[in-house]
C-alpha positions as CSV (number, residue, x, y, z in Angstrom):
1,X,0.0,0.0,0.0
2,X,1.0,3.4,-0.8
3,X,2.1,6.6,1.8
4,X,-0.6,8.1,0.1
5,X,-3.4,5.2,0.6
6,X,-2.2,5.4,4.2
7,X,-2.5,8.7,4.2
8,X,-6.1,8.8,2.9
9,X,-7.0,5.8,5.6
10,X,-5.9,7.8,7.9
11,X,-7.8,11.1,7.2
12,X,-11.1,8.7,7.1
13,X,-10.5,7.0,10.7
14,X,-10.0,10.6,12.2
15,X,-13.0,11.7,10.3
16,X,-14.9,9.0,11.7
17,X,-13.2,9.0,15.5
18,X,-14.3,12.9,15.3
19,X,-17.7,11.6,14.5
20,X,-17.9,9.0,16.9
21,X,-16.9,11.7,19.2
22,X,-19.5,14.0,19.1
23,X,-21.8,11.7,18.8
24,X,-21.2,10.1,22.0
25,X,-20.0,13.4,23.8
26,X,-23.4,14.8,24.7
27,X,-24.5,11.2,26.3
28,X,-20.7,11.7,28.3
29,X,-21.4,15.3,29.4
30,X,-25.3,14.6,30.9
31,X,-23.7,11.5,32.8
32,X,-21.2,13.2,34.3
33,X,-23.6,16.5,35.2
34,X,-26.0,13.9,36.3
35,X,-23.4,12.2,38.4
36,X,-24.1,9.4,36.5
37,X,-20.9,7.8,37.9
38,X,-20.5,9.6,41.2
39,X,-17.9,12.0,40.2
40,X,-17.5,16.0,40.9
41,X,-18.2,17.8,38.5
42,X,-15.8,19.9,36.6
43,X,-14.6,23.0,37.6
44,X,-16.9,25.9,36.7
45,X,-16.4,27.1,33.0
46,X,-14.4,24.5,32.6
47,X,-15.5,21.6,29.6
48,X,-14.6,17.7,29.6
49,X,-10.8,17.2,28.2
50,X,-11.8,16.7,24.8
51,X,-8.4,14.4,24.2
52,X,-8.9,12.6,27.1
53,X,-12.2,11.5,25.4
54,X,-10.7,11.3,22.2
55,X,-8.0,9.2,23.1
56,X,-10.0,6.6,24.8
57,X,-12.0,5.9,21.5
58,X,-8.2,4.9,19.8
59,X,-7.8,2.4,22.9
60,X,-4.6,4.8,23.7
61,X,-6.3,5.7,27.1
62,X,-9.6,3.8,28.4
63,X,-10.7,5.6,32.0
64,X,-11.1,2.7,34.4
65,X,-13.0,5.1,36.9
66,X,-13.9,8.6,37.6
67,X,-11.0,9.5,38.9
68,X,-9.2,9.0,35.4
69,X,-11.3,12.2,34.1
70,X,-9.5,15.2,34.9
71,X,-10.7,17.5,37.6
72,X,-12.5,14.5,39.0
73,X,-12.5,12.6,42.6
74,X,-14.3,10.0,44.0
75,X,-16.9,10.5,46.3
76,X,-20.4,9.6,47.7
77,X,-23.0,11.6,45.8
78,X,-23.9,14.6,46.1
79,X,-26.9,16.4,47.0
80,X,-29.0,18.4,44.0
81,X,-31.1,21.3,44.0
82,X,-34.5,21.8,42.9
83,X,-33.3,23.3,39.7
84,X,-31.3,20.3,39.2
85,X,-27.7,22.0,39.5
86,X,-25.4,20.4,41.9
87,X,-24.9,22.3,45.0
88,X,-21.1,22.6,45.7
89,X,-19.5,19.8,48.1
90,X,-15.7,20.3,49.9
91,X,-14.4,17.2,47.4
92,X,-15.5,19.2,44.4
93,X,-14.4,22.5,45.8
94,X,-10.7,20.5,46.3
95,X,-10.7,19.0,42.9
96,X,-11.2,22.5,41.4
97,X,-8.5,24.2,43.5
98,X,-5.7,21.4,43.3
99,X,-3.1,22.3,40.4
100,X,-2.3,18.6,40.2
101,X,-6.1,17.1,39.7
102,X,-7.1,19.7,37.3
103,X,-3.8,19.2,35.3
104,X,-4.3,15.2,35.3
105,X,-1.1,14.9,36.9
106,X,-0.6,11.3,38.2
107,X,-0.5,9.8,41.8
108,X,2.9,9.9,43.6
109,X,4.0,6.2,43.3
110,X,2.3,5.4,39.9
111,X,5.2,4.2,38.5
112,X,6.2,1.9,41.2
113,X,3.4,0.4,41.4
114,X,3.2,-0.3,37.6
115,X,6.4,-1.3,37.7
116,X,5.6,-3.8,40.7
117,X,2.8,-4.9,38.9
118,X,4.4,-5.6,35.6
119,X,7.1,-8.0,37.3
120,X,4.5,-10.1,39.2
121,X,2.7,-10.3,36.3
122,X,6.6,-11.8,34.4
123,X,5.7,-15.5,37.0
124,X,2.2,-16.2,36.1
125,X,1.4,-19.1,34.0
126,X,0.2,-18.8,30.7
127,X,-0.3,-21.1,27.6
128,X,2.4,-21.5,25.1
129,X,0.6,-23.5,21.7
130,X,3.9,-23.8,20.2
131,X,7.0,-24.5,22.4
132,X,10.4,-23.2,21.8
133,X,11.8,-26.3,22.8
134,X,11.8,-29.6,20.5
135,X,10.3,-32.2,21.7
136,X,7.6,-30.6,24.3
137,X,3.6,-30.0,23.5
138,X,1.7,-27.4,23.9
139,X,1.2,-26.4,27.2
140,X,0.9,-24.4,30.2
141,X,4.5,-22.0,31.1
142,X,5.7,-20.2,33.6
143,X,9.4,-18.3,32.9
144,X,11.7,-17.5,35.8
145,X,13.9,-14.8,35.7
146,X,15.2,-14.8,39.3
147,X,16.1,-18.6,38.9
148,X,17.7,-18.5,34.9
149,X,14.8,-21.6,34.6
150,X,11.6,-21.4,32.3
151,X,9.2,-24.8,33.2
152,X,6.4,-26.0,31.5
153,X,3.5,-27.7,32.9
154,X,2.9,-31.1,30.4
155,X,0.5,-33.9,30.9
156,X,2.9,-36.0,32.1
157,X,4.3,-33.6,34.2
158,X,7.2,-30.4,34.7
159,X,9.8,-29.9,32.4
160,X,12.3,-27.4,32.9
161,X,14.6,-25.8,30.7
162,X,17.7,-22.3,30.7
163,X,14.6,-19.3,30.3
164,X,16.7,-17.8,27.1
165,X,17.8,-20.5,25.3
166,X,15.7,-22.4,22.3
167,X,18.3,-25.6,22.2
168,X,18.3,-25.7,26.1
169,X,22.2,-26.8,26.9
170,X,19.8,-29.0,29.8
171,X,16.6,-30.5,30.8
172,X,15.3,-31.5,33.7
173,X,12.0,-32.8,34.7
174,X,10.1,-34.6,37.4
175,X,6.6,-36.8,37.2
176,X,4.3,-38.0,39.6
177,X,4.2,-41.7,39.1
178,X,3.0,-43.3,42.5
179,X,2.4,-43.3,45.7
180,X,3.1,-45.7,48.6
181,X,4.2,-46.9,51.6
182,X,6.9,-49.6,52.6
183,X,7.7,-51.2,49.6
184,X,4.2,-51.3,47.9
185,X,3.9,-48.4,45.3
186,X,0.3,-47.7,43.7
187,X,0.0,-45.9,40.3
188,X,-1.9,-42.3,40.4
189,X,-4.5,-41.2,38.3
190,X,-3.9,-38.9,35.2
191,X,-4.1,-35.9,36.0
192,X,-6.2,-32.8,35.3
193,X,-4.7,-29.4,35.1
194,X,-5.5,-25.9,36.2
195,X,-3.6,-22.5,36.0
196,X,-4.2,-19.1,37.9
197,X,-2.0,-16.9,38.5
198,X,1.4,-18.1,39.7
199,X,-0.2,-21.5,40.5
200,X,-0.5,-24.5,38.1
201,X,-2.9,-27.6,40.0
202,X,-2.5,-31.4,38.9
203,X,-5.9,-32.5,40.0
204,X,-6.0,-36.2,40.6
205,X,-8.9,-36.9,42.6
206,X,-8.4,-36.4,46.3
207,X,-4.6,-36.6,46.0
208,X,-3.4,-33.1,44.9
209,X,-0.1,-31.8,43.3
210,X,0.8,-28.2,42.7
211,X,3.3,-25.7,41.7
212,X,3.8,-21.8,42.7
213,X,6.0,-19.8,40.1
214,X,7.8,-17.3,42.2
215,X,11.4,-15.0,42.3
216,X,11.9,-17.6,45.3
217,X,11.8,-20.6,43.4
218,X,9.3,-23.2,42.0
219,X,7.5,-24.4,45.6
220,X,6.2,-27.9,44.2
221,X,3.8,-29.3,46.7
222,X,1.6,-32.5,47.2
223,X,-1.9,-33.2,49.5
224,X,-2.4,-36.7,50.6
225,X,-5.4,-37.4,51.3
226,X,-5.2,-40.6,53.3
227,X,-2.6,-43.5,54.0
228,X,-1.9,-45.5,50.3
229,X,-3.9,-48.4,49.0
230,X,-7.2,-47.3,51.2
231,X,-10.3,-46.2,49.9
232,X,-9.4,-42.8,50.6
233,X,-5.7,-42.2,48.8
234,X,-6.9,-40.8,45.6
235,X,-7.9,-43.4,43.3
236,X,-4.4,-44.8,43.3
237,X,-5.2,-48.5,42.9
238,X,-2.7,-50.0,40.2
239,X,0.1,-51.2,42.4
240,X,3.5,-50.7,40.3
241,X,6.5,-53.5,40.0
242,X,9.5,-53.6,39.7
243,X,10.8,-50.6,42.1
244,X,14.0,-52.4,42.9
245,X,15.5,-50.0,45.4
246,X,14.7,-50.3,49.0
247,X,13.4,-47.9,51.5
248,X,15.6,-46.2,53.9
249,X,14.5,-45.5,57.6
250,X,15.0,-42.7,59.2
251,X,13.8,-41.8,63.0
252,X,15.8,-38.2,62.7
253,X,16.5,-36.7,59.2
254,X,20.3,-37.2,58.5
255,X,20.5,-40.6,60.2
256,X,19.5,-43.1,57.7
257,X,19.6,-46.4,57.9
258,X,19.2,-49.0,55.4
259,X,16.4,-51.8,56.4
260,X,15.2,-53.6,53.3
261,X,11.9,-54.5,54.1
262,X,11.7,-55.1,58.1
263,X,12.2,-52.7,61.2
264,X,9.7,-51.0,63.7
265,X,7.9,-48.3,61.7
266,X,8.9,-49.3,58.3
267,X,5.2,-50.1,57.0
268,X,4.2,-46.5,58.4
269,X,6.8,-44.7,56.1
270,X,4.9,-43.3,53.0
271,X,6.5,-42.2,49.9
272,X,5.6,-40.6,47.1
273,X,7.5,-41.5,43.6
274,X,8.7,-38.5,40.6
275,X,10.1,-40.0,37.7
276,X,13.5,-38.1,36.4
277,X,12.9,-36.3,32.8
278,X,16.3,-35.0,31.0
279,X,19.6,-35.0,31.4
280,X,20.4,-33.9,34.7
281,X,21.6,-36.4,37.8
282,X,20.8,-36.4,41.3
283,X,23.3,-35.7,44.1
284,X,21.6,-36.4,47.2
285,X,23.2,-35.1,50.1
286,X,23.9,-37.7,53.0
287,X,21.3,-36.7,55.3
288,X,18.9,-36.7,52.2
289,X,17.3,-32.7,53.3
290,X,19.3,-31.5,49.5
291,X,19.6,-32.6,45.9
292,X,21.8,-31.3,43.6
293,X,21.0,-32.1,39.7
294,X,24.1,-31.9,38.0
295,X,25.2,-31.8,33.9
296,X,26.9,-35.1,32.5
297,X,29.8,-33.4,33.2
298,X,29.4,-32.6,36.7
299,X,28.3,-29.1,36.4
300,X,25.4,-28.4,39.5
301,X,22.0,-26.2,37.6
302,X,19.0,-26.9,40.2
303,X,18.8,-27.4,43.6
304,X,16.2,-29.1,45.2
305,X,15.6,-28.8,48.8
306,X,13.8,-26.8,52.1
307,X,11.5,-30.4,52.4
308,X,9.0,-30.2,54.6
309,X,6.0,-32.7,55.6
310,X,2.7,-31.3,58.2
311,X,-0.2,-33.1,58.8
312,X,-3.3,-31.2,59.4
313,X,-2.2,-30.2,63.1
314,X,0.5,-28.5,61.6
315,X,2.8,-31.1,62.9
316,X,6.0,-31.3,61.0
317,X,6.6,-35.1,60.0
318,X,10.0,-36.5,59.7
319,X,11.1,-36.9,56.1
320,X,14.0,-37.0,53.4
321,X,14.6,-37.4,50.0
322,X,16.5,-40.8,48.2
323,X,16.8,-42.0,44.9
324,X,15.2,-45.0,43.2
325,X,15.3,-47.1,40.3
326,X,12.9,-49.6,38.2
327,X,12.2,-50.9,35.2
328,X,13.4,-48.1,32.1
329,X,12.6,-45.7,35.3
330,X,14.8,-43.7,37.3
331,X,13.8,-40.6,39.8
332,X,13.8,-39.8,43.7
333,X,11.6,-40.0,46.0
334,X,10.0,-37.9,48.9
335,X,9.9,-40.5,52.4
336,X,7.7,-39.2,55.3
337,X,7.4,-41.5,58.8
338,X,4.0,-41.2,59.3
339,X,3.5,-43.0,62.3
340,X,1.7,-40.8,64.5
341,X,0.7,-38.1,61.4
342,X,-3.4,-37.2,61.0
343,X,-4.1,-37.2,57.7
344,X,-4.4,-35.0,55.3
345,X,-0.7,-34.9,54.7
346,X,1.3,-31.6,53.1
347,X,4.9,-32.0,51.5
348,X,6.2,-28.9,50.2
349,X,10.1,-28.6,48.5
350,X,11.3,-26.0,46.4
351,X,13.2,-25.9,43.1
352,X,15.7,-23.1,42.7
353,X,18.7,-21.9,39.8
354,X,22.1,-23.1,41.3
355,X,23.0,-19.4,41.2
């Protein structure tokens, strides 16, 4: 198209804004002498900002309340005389003498708070249709900039990848594959997901898994409804085989003990099982409170760690972390000794940048 077709379109969409304009300005000036939307009124001799009004019908500047009209405050309203003009109130009397209200100046703090706004608005979840990243679907994501991490929210589960790069120099990702206690491990149910705001839900029945998006970290957490295998855990029924590496127990955190499959307590520890996704390994610490996941050549990226377990006293449950390994599966695994624990259960660890 030409500069001068442009030009032309132009000319006709401010021909028909100016239209548009005074059509609709009459209907603006009764409402606001009406107090239509409970604002002062102007200052005396003193018209609507044209521009203002003007502006809004380009999208450039939409008034979200009365207060974005110039000269205007909010207040309760006001009384009116019998002849139907409004009789002067202190707020209106103040909007007409302050230099800063009649000008339109903005609020002290505007720009803070904008810029506040903007940066917790960077976190929340949204839905990408076409990945960046090879080999992941469409999905729910959730960048990171305090963390260097951006993680998507699949199906199957989180996958997390460096927040700038398309060919991610790593990958890491953890799924929720069962759910148990001793050495018995029960499939879950697929799960159905929800996003708002910072939050991403993995609804699986009663048993509930969730992930917060914040400059802190990615706070993974998981609600267990009742002890595995009963009636109550979830819909978990499928019990899984071939989860070859044994339980350890643990009265304290850091003093592990290995115990196969007898010992006091042992059939009250429950576990729940995430399934490794990447190319990252685990480096559990000895007293199994840390994990570091770490590039093929040794390099640390994530930290996983600040595990805690409550039941619904608020009673914090012994509990560590351990890897495991099965048939084609690999992954950790949260332990909790829930010997004396009321049920619903909470376990809450965080995921943060090694930086």
């Amino acid at each position: 198209m030409s500069g001068k077709a442009r030009s032309g379109g132009g000319l006709r969409g401010r021909r028909i804004s100016r239209w548009a304009l005074f059509a609709i300005l009459p209907a603006l000036v009764v409402a606001m002498t009406q107090g239509g939307r409970t604002a002062a009124a102007p200052p005396e001799g003193r018209s609507p900002d044209l521009r203002l009004i003007a502006s809004s019908l380009d999208g450039s500047h939409v008034p979200t309340a009365a207060t974005d009209l110039p000269g205007a405050v909010a207040s309760t309203a006001e009384p009116v005389g019998a002849t139907g003009s409004r009789t002067p109130t202190l707020a209106s009397s103040q909007a007409a003498s302050s230099p800063s209200q009649a000008a339109g100046v903005a609020p002290a703090g505007w720009l803070e708070q904008v810029q506040k706004g903007m940066a917790e608005r960077e976190y929340e979840v949204t839905w990408q249709a076409e990945p960046a990243v090879e080999g992941i679907e469409p999905s729910w994501h959730a960048p990171n900039r305090s963390q260097g991490f951006r993680t998507y929210f699949t199906s199957a589960g989180i996958r997390v990848v460096p927040r700038t790069e398309s060919a991610p120099a790593w990958r890491w990702g953890l799924s929720l594959v069962g759910y148990g206690n001793a050495e018995k491990t029960w499939e879950v149910p697929r799960a159905n997901l929800a996003a708002s705001g910072h939050r991403m839900a993995y609804h699986r029945g009663a048993l509930a898994e969730f992930y917060v998006n914040t400059p802190d970290g990615l706070e993974q957490g998981f609600t267990l409804p009742a002890p595995p295998g009963s009636s109550g855990a979830g819909g978990a029924t499928s019990e899984l085989q071939g989860w070859r590496t044994p339980l350890r127990r643990t009265s304290n955190p850091g003093r592990g003990v290995e115990v196969g499959n007898r010992g006091d307590g042992f059939s009250t520890l429950v576990h729940v099982d995430l399934e490794l996704w990447g190319d990252l390994s685990p480096r559990i610490s000895e007293d199994g409170q840390d994990i570091n996941f770490v590039t093929p050549a040794g390099s640390p990226v994530l930290h996983y760690s600040q595990l805690k377990v409550t039941d619904t006293r608020g009673s914090v449950l012994p509990s560590w972390m351990e890897g495991f390994a099965g048939e084609s599966v690999r992954g950790i695994r949260i332990v909790v000794d829930a010997r004396e624990a009321v049920y619903p259960l909470t376990i809450d660890p965080l995921s943060t940048g090694w930086a």
